[in-house]
C-alpha positions as CSV (number, residue, x, y, z in Angstrom):
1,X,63.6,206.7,189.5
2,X,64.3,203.5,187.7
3,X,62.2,200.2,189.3
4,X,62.2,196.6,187.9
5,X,58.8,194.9,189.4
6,X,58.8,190.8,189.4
7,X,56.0,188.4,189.5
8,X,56.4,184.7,188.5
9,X,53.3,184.6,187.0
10,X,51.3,188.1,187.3
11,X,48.1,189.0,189.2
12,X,45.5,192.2,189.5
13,X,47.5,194.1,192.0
14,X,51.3,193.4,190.2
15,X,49.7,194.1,187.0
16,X,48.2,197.6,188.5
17,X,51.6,198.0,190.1
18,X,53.4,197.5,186.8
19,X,51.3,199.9,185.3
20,X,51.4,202.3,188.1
21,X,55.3,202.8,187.8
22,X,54.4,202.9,184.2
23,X,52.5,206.0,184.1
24,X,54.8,207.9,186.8
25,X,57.5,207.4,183.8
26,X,59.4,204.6,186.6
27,X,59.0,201.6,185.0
28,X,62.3,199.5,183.9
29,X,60.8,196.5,183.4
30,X,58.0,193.6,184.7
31,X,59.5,190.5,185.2
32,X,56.9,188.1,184.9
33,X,55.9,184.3,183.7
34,X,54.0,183.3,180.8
35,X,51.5,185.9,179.2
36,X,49.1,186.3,176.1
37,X,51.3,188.6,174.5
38,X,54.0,189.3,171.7
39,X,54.6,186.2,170.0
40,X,52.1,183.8,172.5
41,X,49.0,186.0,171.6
42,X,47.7,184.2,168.6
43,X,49.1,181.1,170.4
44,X,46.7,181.8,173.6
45,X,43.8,183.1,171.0
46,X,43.6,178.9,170.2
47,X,44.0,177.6,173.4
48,X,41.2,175.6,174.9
49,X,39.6,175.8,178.5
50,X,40.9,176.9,181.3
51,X,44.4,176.8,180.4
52,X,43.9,179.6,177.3
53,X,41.6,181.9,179.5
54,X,44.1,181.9,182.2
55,X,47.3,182.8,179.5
56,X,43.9,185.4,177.9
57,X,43.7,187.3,181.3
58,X,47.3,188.0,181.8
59,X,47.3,190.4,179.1
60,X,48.7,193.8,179.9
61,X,48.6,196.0,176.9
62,X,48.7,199.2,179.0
63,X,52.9,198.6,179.9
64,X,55.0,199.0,176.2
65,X,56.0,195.1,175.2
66,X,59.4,195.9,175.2
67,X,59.0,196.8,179.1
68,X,57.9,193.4,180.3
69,X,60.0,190.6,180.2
70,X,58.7,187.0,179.9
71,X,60.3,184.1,181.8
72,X,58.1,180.7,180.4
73,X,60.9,178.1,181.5
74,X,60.1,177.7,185.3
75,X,56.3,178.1,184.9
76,X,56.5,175.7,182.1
77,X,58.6,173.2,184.4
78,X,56.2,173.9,187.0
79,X,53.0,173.3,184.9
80,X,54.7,170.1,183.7
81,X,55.5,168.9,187.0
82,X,51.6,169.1,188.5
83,X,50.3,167.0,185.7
84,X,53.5,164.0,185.8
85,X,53.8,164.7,190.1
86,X,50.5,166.0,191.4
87,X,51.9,165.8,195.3
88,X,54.8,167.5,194.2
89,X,58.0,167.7,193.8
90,X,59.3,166.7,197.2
91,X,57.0,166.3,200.5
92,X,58.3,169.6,201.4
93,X,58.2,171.2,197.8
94,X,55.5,172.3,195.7
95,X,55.9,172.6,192.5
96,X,54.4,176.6,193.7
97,X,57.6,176.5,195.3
98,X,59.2,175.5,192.3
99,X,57.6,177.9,190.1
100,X,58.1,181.0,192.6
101,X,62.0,179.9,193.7
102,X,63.1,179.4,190.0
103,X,61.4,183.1,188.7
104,X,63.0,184.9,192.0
105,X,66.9,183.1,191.1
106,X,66.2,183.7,187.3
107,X,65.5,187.7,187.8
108,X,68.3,187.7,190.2
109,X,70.5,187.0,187.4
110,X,69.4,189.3,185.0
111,X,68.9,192.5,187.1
112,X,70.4,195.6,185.5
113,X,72.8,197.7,187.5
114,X,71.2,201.1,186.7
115,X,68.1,200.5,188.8
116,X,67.3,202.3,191.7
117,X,64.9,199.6,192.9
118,X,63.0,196.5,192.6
119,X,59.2,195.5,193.8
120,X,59.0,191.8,194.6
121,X,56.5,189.9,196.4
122,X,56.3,187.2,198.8
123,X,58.2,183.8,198.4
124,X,59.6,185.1,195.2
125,X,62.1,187.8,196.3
126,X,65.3,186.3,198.6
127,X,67.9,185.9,195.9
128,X,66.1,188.9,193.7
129,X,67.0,191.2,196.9
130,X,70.1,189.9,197.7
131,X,71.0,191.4,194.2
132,X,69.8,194.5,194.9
133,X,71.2,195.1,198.1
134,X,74.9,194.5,196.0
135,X,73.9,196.6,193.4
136,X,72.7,199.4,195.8
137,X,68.9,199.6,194.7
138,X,66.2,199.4,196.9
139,X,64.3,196.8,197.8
140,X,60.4,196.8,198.0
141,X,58.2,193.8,199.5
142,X,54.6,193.1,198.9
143,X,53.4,191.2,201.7
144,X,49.7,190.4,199.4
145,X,48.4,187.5,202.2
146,X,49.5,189.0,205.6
147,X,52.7,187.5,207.6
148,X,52.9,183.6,208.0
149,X,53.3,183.9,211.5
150,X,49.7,186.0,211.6
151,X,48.0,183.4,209.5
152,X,49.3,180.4,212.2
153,X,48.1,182.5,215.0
154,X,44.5,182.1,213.7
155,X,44.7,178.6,212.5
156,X,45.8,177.6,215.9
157,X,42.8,179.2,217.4
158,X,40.5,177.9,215.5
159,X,41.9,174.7,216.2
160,X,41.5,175.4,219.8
161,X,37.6,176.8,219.7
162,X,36.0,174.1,217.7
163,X,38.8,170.8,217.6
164,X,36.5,169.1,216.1
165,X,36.7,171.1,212.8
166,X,38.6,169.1,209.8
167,X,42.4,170.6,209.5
168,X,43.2,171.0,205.9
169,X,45.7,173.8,206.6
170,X,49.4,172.8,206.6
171,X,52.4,174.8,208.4
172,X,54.9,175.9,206.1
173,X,57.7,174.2,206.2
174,X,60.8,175.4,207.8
175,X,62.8,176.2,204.9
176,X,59.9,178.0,203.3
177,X,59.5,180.1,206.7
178,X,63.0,180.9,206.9
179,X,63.2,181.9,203.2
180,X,59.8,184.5,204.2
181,X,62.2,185.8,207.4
182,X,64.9,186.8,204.9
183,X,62.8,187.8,202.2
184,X,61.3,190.2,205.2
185,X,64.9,190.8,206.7
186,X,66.4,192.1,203.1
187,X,63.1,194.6,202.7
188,X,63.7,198.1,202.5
189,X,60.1,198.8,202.8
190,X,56.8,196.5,202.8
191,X,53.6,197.2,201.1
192,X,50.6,195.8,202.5
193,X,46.8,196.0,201.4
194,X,44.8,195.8,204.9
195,X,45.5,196.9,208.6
196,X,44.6,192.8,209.1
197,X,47.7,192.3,207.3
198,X,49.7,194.9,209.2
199,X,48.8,193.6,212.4
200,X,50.1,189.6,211.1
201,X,53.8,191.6,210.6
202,X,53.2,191.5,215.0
203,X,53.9,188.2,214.7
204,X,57.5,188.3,212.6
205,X,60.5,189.4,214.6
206,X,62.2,191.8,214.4
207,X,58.8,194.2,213.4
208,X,59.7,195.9,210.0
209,X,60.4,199.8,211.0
210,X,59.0,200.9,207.2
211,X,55.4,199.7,206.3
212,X,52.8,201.1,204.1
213,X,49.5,200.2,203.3
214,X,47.6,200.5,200.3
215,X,44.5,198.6,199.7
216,X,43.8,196.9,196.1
217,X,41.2,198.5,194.4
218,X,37.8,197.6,192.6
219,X,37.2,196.8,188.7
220,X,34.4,199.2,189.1
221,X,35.7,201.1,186.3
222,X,36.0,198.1,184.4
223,X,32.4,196.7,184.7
224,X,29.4,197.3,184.9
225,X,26.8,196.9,187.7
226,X,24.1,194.6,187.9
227,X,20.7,196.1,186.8
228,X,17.7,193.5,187.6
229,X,16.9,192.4,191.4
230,X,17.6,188.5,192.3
231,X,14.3,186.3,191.7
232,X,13.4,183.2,193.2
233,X,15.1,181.5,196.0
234,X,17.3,183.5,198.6
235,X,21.1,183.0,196.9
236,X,24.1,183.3,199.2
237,X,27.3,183.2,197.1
238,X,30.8,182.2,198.6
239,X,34.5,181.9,196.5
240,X,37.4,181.0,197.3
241,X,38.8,177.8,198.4
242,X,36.6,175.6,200.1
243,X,38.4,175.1,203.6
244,X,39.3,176.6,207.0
245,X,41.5,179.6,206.4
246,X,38.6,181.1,204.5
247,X,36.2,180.5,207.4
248,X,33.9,178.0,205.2
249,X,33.4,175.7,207.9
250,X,31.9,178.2,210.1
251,X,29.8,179.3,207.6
252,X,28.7,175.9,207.1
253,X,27.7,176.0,210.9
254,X,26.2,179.6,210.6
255,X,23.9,178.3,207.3
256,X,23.1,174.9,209.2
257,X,21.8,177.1,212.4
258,X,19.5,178.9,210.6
259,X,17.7,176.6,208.2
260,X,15.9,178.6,205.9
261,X,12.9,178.3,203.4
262,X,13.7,178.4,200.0
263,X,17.6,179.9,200.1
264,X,20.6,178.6,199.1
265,X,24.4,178.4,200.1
266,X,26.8,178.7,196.5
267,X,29.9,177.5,196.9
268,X,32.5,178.3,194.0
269,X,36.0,177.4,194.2
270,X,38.1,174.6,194.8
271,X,37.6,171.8,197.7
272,X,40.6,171.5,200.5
273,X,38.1,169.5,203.0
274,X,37.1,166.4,202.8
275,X,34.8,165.4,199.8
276,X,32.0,164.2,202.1
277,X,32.4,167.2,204.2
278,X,29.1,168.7,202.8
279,X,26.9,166.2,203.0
280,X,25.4,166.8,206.3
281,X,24.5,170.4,205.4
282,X,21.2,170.9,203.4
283,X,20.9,173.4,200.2
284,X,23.8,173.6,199.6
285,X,25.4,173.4,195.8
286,X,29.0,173.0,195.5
287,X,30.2,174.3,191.8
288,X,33.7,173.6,192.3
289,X,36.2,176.3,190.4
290,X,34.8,178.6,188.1
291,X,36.1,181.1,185.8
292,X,36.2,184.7,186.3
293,X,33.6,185.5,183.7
294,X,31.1,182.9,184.7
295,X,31.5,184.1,188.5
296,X,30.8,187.2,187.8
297,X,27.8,185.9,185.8
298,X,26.7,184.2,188.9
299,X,27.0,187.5,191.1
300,X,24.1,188.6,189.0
301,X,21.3,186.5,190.3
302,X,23.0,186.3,193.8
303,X,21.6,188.4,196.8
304,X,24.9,188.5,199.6
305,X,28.5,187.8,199.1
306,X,30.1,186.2,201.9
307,X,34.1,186.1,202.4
308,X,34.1,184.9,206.3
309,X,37.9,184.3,206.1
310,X,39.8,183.8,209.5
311,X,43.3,185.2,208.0
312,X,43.4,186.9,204.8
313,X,45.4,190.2,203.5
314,X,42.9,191.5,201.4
315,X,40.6,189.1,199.2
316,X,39.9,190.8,196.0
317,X,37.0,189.1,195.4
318,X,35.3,191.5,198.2
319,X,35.7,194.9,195.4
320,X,34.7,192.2,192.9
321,X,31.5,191.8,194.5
322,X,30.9,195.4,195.5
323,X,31.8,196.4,191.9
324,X,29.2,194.2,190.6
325,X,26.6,195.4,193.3
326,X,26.4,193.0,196.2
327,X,26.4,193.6,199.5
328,X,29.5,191.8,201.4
329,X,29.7,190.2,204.6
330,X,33.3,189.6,205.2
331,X,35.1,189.3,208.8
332,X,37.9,192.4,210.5
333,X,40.5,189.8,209.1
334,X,40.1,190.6,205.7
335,X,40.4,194.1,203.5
336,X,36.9,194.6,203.9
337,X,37.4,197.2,206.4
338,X,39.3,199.1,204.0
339,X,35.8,199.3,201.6
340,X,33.1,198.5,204.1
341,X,30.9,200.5,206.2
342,X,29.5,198.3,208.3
343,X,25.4,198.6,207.8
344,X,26.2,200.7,204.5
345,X,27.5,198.4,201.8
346,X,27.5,195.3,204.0
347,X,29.1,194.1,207.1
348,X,32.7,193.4,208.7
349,X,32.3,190.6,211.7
350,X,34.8,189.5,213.8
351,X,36.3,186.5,212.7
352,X,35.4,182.9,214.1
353,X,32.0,184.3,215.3
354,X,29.8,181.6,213.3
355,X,26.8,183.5,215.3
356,X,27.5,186.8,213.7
357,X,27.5,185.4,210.5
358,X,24.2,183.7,210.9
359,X,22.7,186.8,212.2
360,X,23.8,188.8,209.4
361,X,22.1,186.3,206.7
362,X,19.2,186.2,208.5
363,X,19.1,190.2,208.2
364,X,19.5,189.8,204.7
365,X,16.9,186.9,204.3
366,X,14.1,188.7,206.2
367,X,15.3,192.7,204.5
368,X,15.5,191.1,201.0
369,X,14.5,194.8,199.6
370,X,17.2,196.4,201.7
371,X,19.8,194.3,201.1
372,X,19.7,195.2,197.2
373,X,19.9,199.4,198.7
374,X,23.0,198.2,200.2
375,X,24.4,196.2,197.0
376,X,23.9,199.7,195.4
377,X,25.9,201.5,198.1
378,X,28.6,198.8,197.7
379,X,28.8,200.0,193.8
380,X,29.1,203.2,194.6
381,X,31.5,202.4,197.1
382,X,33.6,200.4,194.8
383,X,33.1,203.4,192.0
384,X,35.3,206.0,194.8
385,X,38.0,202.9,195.2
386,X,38.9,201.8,191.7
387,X,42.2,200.1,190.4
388,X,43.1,203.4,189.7
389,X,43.1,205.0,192.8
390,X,45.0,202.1,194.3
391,X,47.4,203.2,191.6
392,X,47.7,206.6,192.4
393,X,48.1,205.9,195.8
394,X,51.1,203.3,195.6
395,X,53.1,206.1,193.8
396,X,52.5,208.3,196.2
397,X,52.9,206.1,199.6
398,X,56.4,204.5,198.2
399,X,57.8,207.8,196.9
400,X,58.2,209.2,200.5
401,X,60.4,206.1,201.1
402,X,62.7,205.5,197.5
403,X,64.4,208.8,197.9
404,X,65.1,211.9,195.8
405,X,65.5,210.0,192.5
406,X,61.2,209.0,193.1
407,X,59.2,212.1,191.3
């Protein structure tokens, strides 16, 4: 078994995927943007800010050089385009769009005859399996955020239960949906990370007949757990984007309800509502996008991690936490059902209950003691479901599906 994997810019779970078909002696080669090796690593080594710890993290020294394949000119064009058109490149193209349709047409071109198949992901693999299909290799799809259609479904109804809530969510256009449909159409097989995201493929028509799923796994082996108990105030920590899909405004309402003594709502990540949105909610600090190492930092002195998202495929940030020893409270629309136990290591609520979420903190606020037990049951949850069992498992959940050549 031969496989060429393709990312436009590389992420935890294509990097462990990469590295997966690595070690099973599959891997042709990872298509991918711009990275901190070869010739760019002393490069990155000087970059400043954000921009050189983002090139710094994409690092994969576990797949041979010579095995991954660096394509900088759309993610360049694409970089270059957000600072001279922030709104885009068209009303109904992002320069996202750009980034992830230029990567999937330049792979296309360059695929090699004498693979058996090729592992793309979502919005970056029409034209890459169209290829395939003439060249008769398989094509695998990793559906990493859940079906579109799944995602409107839940938009829509919380549209419908509190109308009054600020709508930063916008439908994707239709070219972008119908490019998903063939994208899903073309799939020999789809990979996805949570039943949440199986039950979104409900939603796309026809239903795909070959699904797997395989949840990401936990840096657990990668870091270490917190040691020292929170101090002072009661610290609830939140990131993500700040806006609907990821349930913030509900937690808003859940944090408002209960108005606590000496606690605090953290909210790291970047802002999609309204700038004034959080001014009518008390202790609350908004730290606006953070870097990886300084989150994790922030985990430390934080006593619940909450992810109340109301449509996502998995959230990695959940094993994140658990890996660094909090306790999660996530929603059933989420992966955290694939790590979580509820009561155990944290809790999974239904999503768009604002009332279960309150009474969850409040749990955690008045069982400060307990709630640390159950951040150390999260780390040793996160220890049995590292990046390398999500590795394992891939190779052997696809190989039942990519025929004799996959051993």
């Amino acid at each position: 078994m031969k496989i060429t994997i393709s990312h436009p810019h590389g992420n935890p779970n294509s990097f462990h995927a990469a590295e997966a078909f690595a070690e099973a002696g599959w891997l042709r080669s990872f298509e991918r943007g711009l990275t901190g090796n070869g010739l760019l690593a002393g490069m990155t080594n000087k970059l400043p800010g954000k921009a050189g710890d983002r090139l710094r993290s994409r690092r994969l020294a576990s797949v041979a050089s010579e095995q991954q394949r660096q394509h900088f000119s759309w993610e360049t064009i694409s970089r270059l385009g957000k600072k001279v058109k922030p709104s885009g490149f068209s009303s109904q193209i992002n320069w996202n769009d750009v980034l992830f349709c230029g990567h999937d047409l330049q792979v296309s071109r360059q695929l090699r005859p004498d693979i058996d198949s090729v592992y793309a992901y979502e919005d970056a693999a029409c034209r890459t399996f169209a290829t395939a299909k003439r060249i008769n290799a398989l094509a695998v799809y990793e559906l990493p955020l859940g079906y579109f259609g799944g995602v409107a479904h839940e938009i829509q109804r919380a549209q419908h239960d509190r109308p009054y809530l600020p709508m930063d969510f916008k439908a994707e256009p239709d070219w972008k949906q119908q490019r998903k449909n063939s994208e899903l159409s073309l799939a020999d097989l789809v990979v996805i990370p949570s039943e949440w995201a199986r039950d979104s493929l409900n939603f796309s028509k026809p239903i795909p007949a070959k699904v797997v799923k395989v949840p990401y796994g936990t840096p657990a082996g990668e870091m270490p757990a917190r040691t020292k108990r929170p101090e002072g105030p009661f610290r609830v920590l939140f990131a993500g984007q700040i806006g609907v899909r990821k349930g913030v405004p509900l937690l808003l309402e859940a944090w408002k309800s209960l108005g606590l003594r000496r606690a605090r709502l953290l909210l790291a990540g970047s802002m999609a509502l309204d700038e004034g949105y959080l001014s009518d909610y008390q202790d609350i600090r908004y730290l606006g996008p953070i870097p990886r190492r300084h989150l994790f930092e922030l985990m430390k002195s934080t006593d619940l991690f909450v992810f109340p998202s109301l449509a996502d495929g998995f959230g990695l940030v959940i094993g994140e936490a658990m890996a660094m020893g909090l306790p999660v409270l996530t929603t059933t629309n989420t992966g955290g059902p694939e790590l979580i136990t509820n009561g155990r290591e944290g809790w999974c609520v239904p999503a768009h209950d604002a009332d279960a979420l309150a009474e969850r903190i409040q749990w955690g606020y008045m069982n400060r003691d307990k709630l640390w037990e159950m951040g150390m049951a999260a780390r040793s949850r996160a220890e049995q479901w590292t990046w390398s069992h999500y590795r394992q498992m891939l190779i052997r959940e696809i190989s039942t599906h990519l025929g004799n050549g996959a051993h």
